[in-house]
N, C-alpha and C positions, 0 to 999 in steps of 0.2 A: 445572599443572592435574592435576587426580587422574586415575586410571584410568577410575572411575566415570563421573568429567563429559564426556570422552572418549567413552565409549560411548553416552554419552545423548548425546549431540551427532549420534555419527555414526549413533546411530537415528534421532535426527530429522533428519538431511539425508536418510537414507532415505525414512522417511516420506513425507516431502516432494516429494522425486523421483515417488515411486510415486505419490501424490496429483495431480500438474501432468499426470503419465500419462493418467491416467484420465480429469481434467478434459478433459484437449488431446482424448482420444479421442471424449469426448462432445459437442464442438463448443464447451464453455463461450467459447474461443478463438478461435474461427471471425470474420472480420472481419464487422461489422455489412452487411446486403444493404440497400443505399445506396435500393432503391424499391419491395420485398415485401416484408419483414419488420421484425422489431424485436431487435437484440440480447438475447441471455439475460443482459447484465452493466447491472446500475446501477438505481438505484429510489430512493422513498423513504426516506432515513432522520432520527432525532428526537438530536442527542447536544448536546454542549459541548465549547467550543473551550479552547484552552488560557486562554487570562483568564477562562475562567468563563461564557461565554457562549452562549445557547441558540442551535445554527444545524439547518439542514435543508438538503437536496437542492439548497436555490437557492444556495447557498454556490458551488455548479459555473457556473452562468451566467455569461456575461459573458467568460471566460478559459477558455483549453485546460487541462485539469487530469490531473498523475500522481497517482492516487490508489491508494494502499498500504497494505496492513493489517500491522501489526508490532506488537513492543512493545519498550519503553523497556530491559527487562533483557537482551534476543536477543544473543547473543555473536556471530552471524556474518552470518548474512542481512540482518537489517535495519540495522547501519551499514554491511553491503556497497552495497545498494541506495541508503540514502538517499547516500553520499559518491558513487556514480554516477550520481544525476539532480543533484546536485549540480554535478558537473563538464559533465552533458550540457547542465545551463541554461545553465551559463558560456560553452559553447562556443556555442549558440545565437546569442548576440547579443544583436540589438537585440529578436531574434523573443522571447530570453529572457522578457520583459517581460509578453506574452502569456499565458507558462506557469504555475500556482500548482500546489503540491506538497503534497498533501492526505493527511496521514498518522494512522490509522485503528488503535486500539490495538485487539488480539484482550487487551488483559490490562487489564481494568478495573478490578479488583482495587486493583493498583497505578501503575496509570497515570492518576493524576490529573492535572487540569491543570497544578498546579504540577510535577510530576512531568513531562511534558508541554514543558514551556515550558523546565526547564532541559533535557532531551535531546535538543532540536531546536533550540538556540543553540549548540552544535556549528557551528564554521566551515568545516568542509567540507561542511555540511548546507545542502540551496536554501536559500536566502537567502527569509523571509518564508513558511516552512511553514508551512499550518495544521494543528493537533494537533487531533485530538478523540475523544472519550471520551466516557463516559457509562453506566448503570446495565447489567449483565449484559445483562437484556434488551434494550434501549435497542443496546448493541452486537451482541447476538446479530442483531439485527433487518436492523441494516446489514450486518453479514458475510453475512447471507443474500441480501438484493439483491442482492450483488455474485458469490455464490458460491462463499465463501472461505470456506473448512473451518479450522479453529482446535481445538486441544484442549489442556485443560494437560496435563502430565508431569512428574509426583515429586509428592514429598509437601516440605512445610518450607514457609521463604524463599527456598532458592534454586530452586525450580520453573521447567521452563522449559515454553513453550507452542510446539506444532508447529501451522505454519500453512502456508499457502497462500503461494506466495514468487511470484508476480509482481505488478506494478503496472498498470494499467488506464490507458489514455488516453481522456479523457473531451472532446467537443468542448464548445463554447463554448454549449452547449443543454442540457449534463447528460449528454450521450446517448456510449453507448461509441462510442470508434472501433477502438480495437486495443490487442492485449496488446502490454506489454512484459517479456519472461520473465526470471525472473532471470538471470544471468550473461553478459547482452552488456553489450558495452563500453559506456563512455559515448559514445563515437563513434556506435556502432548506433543508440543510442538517442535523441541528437540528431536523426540520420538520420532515424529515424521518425519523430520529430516534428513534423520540418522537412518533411517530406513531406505527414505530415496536415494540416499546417496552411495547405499551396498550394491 
Protein backbone atom coordinates (compact mmCIF):
# COMPACT_ATOMS: atom_id res chain seq x y z
CA UNK A 1 0.00 0.00 0.00
CA UNK A 2 1.57 3.43 -0.87
CA UNK A 3 2.36 6.06 1.54
CA UNK A 4 -0.36 8.26 0.21
CA UNK A 5 -3.21 5.70 0.83
CA UNK A 6 -1.72 5.32 4.21
CA UNK A 7 -2.21 8.81 5.14
CA UNK A 8 -5.66 9.00 3.79
CA UNK A 9 -6.60 6.21 5.71
CA UNK A 10 -5.26 7.40 8.73
CA UNK A 11 -7.00 10.89 8.20
CA UNK A 12 -10.06 9.34 7.78
CA UNK A 13 -9.94 7.08 11.01
CA UNK A 14 -9.22 10.48 12.36
CA UNK A 15 -11.97 11.97 11.04
CA UNK A 16 -14.03 9.73 12.08
CA UNK A 17 -13.09 9.39 15.64
CA UNK A 18 -13.44 13.16 15.86
CA UNK A 19 -16.92 13.01 14.24
CA UNK A 20 -18.58 9.82 16.69
CA UNK A 21 -16.98 12.64 19.36
CA UNK A 22 -18.97 15.19 18.63
CA UNK A 23 -22.01 13.00 17.76
CA UNK A 24 -21.72 11.00 21.28
CA UNK A 25 -21.34 14.59 22.69
CA UNK A 26 -24.53 15.89 21.29
CA UNK A 27 -26.67 12.95 22.50
CA UNK A 28 -27.10 11.56 18.75
CA UNK A 29 -26.20 8.21 20.99
CA UNK A 30 -28.10 8.73 23.88
CA UNK A 31 -30.43 5.50 24.44
CA UNK A 32 -33.99 6.29 23.25
CA UNK A 33 -36.43 7.64 26.67
CA UNK A 34 -38.65 4.43 26.79
CA UNK A 35 -42.08 7.16 27.82
CA UNK A 36 -41.12 11.21 27.08
CA UNK A 37 -39.24 11.40 24.09
CA UNK A 38 -38.45 10.25 20.65
CA UNK A 39 -34.86 9.21 19.71
CA UNK A 40 -32.92 11.82 17.24
CA UNK A 41 -31.82 8.27 15.05
CA UNK A 42 -34.11 6.70 12.27
CA UNK A 43 -37.00 8.19 9.97
CA UNK A 44 -38.24 7.88 6.66
CA UNK A 45 -36.23 6.91 3.91
CA UNK A 46 -36.97 6.15 -0.28
CA UNK A 47 -33.80 3.77 -1.90
CA UNK A 48 -33.37 0.09 -3.57
CA UNK A 49 -32.42 -3.07 -2.42
CA UNK A 50 -29.71 -4.98 -3.87
CA UNK A 51 -32.28 -7.03 -6.71
CA UNK A 52 -33.31 -3.86 -7.63
CA UNK A 53 -36.13 -3.22 -5.57
CA UNK A 54 -37.88 -0.15 -4.29
CA UNK A 55 -38.15 -0.40 -0.27
CA UNK A 56 -38.86 2.28 2.66
CA UNK A 57 -38.74 2.50 6.39
CA UNK A 58 -41.11 -0.56 6.66
CA UNK A 59 -38.39 -2.80 5.54
CA UNK A 60 -37.43 -2.45 9.72
CA UNK A 61 -40.82 -3.74 10.90
CA UNK A 62 -41.36 -6.99 11.95
CA UNK A 63 -37.51 -7.88 12.99
CA UNK A 64 -34.66 -6.23 15.32
CA UNK A 65 -32.41 -4.51 12.69
CA UNK A 66 -28.35 -3.51 12.63
CA UNK A 67 -28.53 -0.88 10.40
CA UNK A 68 -25.03 0.62 8.95
CA UNK A 69 -24.07 3.06 6.51
CA UNK A 70 -20.70 2.04 4.54
CA UNK A 71 -19.64 1.37 1.25
CA UNK A 72 -18.78 -1.51 -0.85
CA UNK A 73 -14.94 -0.01 -1.71
CA UNK A 74 -14.10 0.94 2.67
CA UNK A 75 -10.76 -0.77 3.20
CA UNK A 76 -11.17 -1.12 7.05
CA UNK A 77 -14.39 -0.01 8.79
CA UNK A 78 -17.01 -1.49 6.95
CA UNK A 79 -15.64 -5.22 6.52
CA UNK A 80 -14.45 -4.66 10.27
CA UNK A 81 -18.04 -4.12 11.27
CA UNK A 82 -20.04 -6.18 8.93
CA UNK A 83 -17.51 -9.62 9.81
CA UNK A 84 -18.60 -8.42 13.46
CA UNK A 85 -22.33 -8.48 13.33
CA UNK A 86 -21.67 -11.23 11.37
CA UNK A 87 -20.16 -13.43 14.05
CA UNK A 88 -22.50 -11.50 16.71
CA UNK A 89 -25.65 -13.18 14.84
CA UNK A 90 -23.97 -16.48 14.88
CA UNK A 91 -23.33 -16.22 18.30
CA UNK A 92 -26.92 -15.14 19.03
CA UNK A 93 -28.61 -18.32 18.16
CA UNK A 94 -31.91 -19.13 17.72
CA UNK A 95 -32.61 -15.17 18.86
CA UNK A 96 -30.26 -14.78 15.51
CA UNK A 97 -33.23 -15.26 13.46
CA UNK A 98 -34.98 -12.22 14.82
CA UNK A 99 -31.95 -10.01 13.80
CA UNK A 100 -31.73 -8.46 9.84
CA UNK A 101 -28.64 -6.61 8.99
CA UNK A 102 -29.53 -3.47 6.99
CA UNK A 103 -26.52 -2.12 5.19
CA UNK A 104 -26.92 1.52 3.79
CA UNK A 105 -24.16 2.76 1.01
CA UNK A 106 -22.90 6.58 1.93
CA UNK A 107 -21.35 5.81 -2.02
CA UNK A 108 -23.98 5.58 -4.51
CA UNK A 109 -22.00 6.45 -7.08
CA UNK A 110 -20.69 3.07 -7.13
CA UNK A 111 -22.60 0.97 -5.18
CA UNK A 112 -25.24 -0.34 -7.15
CA UNK A 113 -27.20 -3.09 -6.50
CA UNK A 114 -25.36 -5.42 -8.38
CA UNK A 115 -22.40 -4.03 -6.80
CA UNK A 116 -24.28 -4.40 -3.65
CA UNK A 117 -25.33 -8.02 -3.85
CA UNK A 118 -21.77 -9.26 -4.83
CA UNK A 119 -20.09 -7.32 -1.46
CA UNK A 120 -22.52 -8.61 0.88
CA UNK A 121 -22.21 -12.47 -0.31
CA UNK A 122 -19.03 -12.32 1.53
CA UNK A 123 -19.32 -15.44 3.99
CA UNK A 124 -18.28 -13.91 7.02
CA UNK A 125 -21.00 -11.14 6.20
CA UNK A 126 -24.85 -11.84 8.27
CA UNK A 127 -26.21 -14.14 6.41
CA UNK A 128 -29.39 -12.49 4.40
CA UNK A 129 -28.13 -8.59 4.44
CA UNK A 130 -30.12 -6.29 3.04
CA UNK A 131 -27.97 -3.75 0.77
CA UNK A 132 -29.52 -0.57 -0.32
CA UNK A 133 -28.79 2.30 -2.34
CA UNK A 134 -30.20 4.68 -4.29
CA UNK A 135 -30.02 8.17 -6.13
CA UNK A 136 -27.42 10.90 -4.27
CA UNK A 137 -30.41 12.39 -2.91
CA UNK A 138 -32.44 9.32 -2.24
CA UNK A 139 -29.25 8.50 0.14
CA UNK A 140 -28.41 11.80 1.28
CA UNK A 141 -32.04 11.79 2.60
CA UNK A 142 -31.45 8.53 4.71
CA UNK A 143 -28.04 9.40 6.01
CA UNK A 144 -29.85 12.34 7.31
CA UNK A 145 -32.48 10.43 9.30
CA UNK A 146 -30.19 8.60 10.84
CA UNK A 147 -27.44 11.27 11.35
CA UNK A 148 -24.58 9.97 9.60
CA UNK A 149 -22.25 12.33 8.28
CA UNK A 150 -20.54 10.86 5.05
CA UNK A 151 -18.05 12.81 2.65
CA UNK A 152 -16.12 11.61 -0.27
CA UNK A 153 -12.15 12.14 -0.23
CA UNK A 154 -9.81 12.24 -3.32
CA UNK A 155 -10.26 12.69 -6.48
CA UNK A 156 -10.10 9.54 -9.28
CA UNK A 157 -11.55 5.73 -8.91
CA UNK A 158 -9.91 5.14 -6.09
CA UNK A 159 -11.74 7.72 -3.65
CA UNK A 160 -12.62 6.87 -0.51
CA UNK A 161 -15.60 8.16 1.52
CA UNK A 162 -15.31 9.16 5.38
CA UNK A 163 -18.38 8.38 7.23
CA UNK A 164 -19.92 7.91 10.49
CA UNK A 165 -18.62 4.25 11.84
CA UNK A 166 -21.35 3.04 14.15
CA UNK A 167 -24.45 0.75 13.48
CA UNK A 168 -27.85 1.61 14.97
CA UNK A 169 -30.01 -1.00 16.63
CA UNK A 170 -33.38 -0.65 15.43
CA UNK A 171 -36.46 -2.47 17.33
CA UNK A 172 -39.11 -4.48 15.66
CA UNK A 173 -41.30 -1.00 15.14
CA UNK A 174 -38.54 0.96 13.06
CA UNK A 175 -37.76 2.93 16.24
CA UNK A 176 -33.87 3.17 17.69
CA UNK A 177 -33.07 1.36 20.55
CA UNK A 178 -29.14 1.73 20.96
CA UNK A 179 -25.85 2.34 19.26
CA UNK A 180 -23.59 -0.05 18.56
CA UNK A 181 -20.07 1.77 18.14
CA UNK A 182 -17.55 0.72 16.28
CA UNK A 183 -14.79 -1.55 17.61
CA UNK A 184 -16.63 -3.81 20.26
CA UNK A 185 -16.36 -7.12 19.96
CA UNK A 186 -18.77 -9.41 18.55
CA UNK A 187 -19.42 -10.68 21.98
CA UNK A 188 -20.40 -6.91 23.26
CA UNK A 189 -22.56 -6.71 20.59
CA UNK A 190 -24.38 -9.85 20.73
CA UNK A 191 -24.67 -8.83 24.48
CA UNK A 192 -26.49 -5.85 23.49
CA UNK A 193 -28.71 -7.24 21.39
CA UNK A 194 -29.45 -10.00 23.49
CA UNK A 195 -30.32 -7.55 26.05
CA UNK A 196 -32.60 -5.38 23.89
CA UNK A 197 -34.36 -7.96 22.76
CA UNK A 198 -35.65 -9.27 26.64
Amino acid sequence: MSRRNLILIAACVIGLVFMGAVAWKAGVFAPADKGRGVAMVGGPFQLVDQDGRPVDEKILNGKWSAVFFGFTYCPDVCPTTMQALGEAKRRLGPKGDKLQVVFITVDPERDTPAQLKTYLSNDVFPKGTIGLTGSPEQVAAAAKAYRVYYKKNGEGDGYLVDHSTAAYLMNPKGRYDRVLPFGISPEEIAHQISEAMR
